[in-house]
C-alpha positions as CSV (number, residue, x, y, z in Angstrom):
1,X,-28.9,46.7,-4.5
2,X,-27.3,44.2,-7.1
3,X,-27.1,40.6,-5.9
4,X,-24.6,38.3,-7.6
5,X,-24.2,35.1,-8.2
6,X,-20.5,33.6,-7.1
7,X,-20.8,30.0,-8.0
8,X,-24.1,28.2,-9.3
9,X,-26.8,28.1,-7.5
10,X,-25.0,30.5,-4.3
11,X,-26.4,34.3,-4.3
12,X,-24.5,37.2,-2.7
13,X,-26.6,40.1,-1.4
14,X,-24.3,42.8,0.3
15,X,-21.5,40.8,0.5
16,X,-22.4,38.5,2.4
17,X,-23.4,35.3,1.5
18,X,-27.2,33.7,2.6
19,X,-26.5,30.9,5.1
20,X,-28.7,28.8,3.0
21,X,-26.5,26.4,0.6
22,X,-27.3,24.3,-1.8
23,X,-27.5,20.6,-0.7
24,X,-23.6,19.1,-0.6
25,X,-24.7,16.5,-3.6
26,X,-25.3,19.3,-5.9
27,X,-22.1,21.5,-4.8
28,X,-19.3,18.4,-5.2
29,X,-20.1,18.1,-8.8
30,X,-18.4,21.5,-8.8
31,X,-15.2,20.3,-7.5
32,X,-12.4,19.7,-9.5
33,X,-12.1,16.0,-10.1
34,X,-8.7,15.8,-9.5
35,X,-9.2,16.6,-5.5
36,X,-11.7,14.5,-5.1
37,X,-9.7,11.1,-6.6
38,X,-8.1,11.0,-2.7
39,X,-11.3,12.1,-1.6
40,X,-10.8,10.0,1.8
41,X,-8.0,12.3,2.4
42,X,-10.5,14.9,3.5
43,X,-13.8,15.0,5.5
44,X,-15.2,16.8,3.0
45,X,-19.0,17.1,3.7
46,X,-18.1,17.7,6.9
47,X,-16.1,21.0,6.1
48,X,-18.6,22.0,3.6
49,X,-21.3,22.2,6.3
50,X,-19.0,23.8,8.8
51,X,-17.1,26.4,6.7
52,X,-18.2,29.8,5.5
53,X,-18.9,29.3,1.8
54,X,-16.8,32.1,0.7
55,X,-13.6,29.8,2.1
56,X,-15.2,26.6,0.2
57,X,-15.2,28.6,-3.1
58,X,-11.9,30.6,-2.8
59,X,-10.5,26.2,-2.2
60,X,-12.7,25.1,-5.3
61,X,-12.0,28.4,-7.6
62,X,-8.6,27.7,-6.9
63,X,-8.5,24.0,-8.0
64,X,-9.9,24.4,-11.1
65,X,-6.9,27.2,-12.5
66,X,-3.8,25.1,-14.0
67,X,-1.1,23.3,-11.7
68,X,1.2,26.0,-11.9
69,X,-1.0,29.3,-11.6
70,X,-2.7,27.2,-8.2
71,X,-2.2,29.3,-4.8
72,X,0.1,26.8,-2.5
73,X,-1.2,28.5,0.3
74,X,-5.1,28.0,0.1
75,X,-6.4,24.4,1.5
76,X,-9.1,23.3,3.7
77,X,-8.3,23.1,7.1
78,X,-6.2,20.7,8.9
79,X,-9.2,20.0,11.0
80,X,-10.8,18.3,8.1
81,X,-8.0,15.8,7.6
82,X,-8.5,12.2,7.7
83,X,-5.7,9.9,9.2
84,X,-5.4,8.9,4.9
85,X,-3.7,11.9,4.1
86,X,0.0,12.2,4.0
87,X,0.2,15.3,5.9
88,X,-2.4,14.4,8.4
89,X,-0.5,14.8,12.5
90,X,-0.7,11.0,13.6
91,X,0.0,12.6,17.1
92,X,-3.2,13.4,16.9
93,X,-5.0,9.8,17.3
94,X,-1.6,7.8,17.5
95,X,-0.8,8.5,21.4
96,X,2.7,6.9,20.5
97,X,3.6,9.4,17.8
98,X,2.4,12.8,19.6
99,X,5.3,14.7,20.0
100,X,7.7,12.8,17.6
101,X,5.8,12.6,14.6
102,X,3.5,15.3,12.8
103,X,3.6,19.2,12.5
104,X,6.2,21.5,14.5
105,X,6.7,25.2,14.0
106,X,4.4,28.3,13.2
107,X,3.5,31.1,11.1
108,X,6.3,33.2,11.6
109,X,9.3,30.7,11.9
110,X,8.2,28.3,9.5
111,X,6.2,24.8,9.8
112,X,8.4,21.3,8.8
113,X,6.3,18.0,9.0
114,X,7.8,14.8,9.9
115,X,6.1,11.6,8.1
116,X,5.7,8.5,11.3
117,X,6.4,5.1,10.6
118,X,3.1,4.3,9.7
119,X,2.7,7.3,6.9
120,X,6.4,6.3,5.3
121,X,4.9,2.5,5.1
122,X,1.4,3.7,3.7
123,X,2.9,5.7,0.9
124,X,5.7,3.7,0.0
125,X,8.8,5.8,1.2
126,X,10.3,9.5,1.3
127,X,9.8,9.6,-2.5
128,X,6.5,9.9,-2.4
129,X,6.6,12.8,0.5
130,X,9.3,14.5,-1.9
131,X,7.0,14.3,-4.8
132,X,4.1,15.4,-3.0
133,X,6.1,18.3,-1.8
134,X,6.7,19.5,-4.8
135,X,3.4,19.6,-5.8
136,X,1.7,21.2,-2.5
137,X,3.6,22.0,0.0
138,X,6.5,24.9,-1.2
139,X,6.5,26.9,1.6
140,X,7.1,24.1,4.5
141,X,10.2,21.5,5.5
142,X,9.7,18.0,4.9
143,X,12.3,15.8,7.3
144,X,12.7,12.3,8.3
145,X,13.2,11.4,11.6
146,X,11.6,11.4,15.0
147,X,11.9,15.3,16.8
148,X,14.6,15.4,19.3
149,X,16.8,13.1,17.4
150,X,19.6,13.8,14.6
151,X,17.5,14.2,10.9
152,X,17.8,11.4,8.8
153,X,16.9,13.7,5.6
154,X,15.7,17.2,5.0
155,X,14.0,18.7,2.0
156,X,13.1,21.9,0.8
157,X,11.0,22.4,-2.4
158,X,12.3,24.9,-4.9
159,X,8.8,26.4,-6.3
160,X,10.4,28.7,-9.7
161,X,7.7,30.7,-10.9
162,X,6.7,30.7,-14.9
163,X,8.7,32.8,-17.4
164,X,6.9,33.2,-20.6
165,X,9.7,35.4,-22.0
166,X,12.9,35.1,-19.3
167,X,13.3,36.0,-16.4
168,X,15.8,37.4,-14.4
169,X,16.5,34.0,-12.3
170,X,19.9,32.2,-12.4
171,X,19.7,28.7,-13.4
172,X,21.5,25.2,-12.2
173,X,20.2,22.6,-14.2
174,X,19.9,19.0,-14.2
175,X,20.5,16.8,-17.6
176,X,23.3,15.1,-19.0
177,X,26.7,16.4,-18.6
178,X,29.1,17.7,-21.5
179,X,30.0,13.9,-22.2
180,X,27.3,12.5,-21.9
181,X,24.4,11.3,-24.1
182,X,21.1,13.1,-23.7
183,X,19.1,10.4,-25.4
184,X,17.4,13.7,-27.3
185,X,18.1,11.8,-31.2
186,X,14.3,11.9,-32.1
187,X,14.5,16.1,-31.5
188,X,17.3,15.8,-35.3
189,X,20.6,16.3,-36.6
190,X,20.3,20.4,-35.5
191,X,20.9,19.7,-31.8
192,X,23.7,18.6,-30.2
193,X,23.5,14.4,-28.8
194,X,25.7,15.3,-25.7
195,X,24.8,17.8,-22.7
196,X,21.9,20.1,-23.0
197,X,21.2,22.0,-25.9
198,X,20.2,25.5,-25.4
199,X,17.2,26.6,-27.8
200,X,16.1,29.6,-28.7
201,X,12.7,30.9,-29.4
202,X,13.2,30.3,-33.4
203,X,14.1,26.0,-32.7
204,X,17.7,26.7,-33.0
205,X,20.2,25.7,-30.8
206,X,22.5,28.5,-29.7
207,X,24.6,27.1,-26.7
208,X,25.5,23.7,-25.1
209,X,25.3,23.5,-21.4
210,X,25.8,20.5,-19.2
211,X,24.1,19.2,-16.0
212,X,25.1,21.5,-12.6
213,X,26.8,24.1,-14.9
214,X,25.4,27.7,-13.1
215,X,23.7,29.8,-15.6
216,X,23.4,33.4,-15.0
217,X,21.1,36.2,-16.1
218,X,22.1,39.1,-18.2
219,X,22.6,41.8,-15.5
220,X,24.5,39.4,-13.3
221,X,27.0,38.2,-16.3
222,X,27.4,42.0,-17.5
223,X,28.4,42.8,-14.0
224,X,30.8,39.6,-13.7
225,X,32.7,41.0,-16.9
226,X,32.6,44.2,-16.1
227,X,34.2,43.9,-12.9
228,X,36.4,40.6,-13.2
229,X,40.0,42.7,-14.2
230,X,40.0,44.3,-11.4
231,X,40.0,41.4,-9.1
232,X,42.3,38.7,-11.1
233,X,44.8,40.8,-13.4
234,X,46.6,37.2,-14.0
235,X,47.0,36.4,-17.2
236,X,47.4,32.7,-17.2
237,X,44.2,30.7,-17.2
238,X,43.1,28.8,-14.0
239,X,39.8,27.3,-13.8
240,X,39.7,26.7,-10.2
241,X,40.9,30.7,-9.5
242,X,38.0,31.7,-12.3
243,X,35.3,29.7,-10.2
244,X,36.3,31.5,-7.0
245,X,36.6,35.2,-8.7
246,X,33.5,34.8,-10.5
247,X,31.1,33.2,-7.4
248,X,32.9,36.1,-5.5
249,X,31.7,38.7,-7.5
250,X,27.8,36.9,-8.2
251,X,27.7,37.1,-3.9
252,X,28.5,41.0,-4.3
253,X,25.5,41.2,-7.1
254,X,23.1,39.4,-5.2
255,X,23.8,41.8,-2.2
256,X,22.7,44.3,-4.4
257,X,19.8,42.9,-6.3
């Protein structure tokens, strides 16, 4: 039978890993750097000597791909989180936040975490929480406000995946509007100075968009033209009636998509 070798110094026989791992000291130099610059956030040590080392290596393996190709969903256990981590439950050691402050929800129905006093203070405000949202926390609700009284603020994170050629997403994006600057005069005289300039793969500009102009893919615009005659035959021009023939027909597309 082949053994392997899964991470320096850690042999698999079987598949199953020998309970006998190498000392912590020697398996933290592994660790992306990155994770461990909030290293307080975590009781680290603690997890490593407690956890089956399959579910250390799938959270170390994972840290060490780029941002953006990082699974969201693998992380070390709550149970290893110090009170210094922004997502940590204060309910948990704060008797006068249980209940109020901290993790609500479950697999199924979805988790939202509310920040306490003391976390908002510690990190310097919501913008923080949104920032960190961003960044780990995708799939889960981030709200201010105590639970069982009207939210202050709610925020979702919109996670787009990578195109390297397209996609078929539609696009809203943020920038400068149509007469606006869009400060982009070190980029030269071929792009547009107001809104955003639309670039193709060759540096040219094809298009001019502005700032919360929708966007849509191919097969939604194709379907939009194809189909907007027979709902507004009216030949004089109305922006207002275009908006609401063409949002009509992109909520028919996505019931189809």
């Amino acid at each position: 039978m082949v053994e392997k070798q899964i991470y320096p110094g850690a042999i698999i026989h079987a598949n199953k890993v020998r309970s006998n791992k190498k000392p912590y000291s020697e398996w933290v130099k592994t660790v992306n750097p990155e994770y461990l610059e909030n290293s307080d956030w975590y009781d680290l040590e603690r997890a490593y000597n407690e956890l089956p080392i399959e579910e250390l290596e799938e959270w170390r393996l994972n840290g060490l791909k780029p941002i953006e190709e990082r699974n969201s969903a693998i992380h070390l256990s709550g149970d290893y989180k110090t009170s210094k981590h922004p997502t940590y439950d204060d309910g948990l050691t704060h008797p006068e936040f249980k209940g109020r402050y901290g993790w609500f929800g479950n697999d199924k129905e979805g988790w939202e975490f509310r920040p306490s006093p003391r976390q908002l203070n510690m990190f310097g405000g919501i913008e923080y929480y949104r920032d960190y949202w961003d960044r780990n926390e995708p799939e889960s609700t981030l709200i201010l406000g105590e639970k069982g009284r009207p939210d202050v603020w709610t925020y979702k994170s919109i996670k787009t995946k990578k195109f390297k050629q397209g996609g078929q997403m539609n696009v809203i994006p943020e920038g400068a509007l149509h007469a606006r600057k869009n400060n982009m005069e070190g980029a030269g005289e071929d792009f547009t100075a107001k809104g955003i300039p639309v670039v193709s793969n060759d540096g040219e500009q094809v298009a001019e968009i502005e700032k919360n102009e929708i966007v849509f893919n191919k097969s939604v615009t194709d379907f939009i033209e194809e189909n907007y005659k027979k709902f507004y035959n009216d030949e004089t021009s109305n922006s207002e009636k275009d908006e609401l023939v063409v949002l009509h027909l992109y909520k028919i597309k996505c019931l189809h998509l």
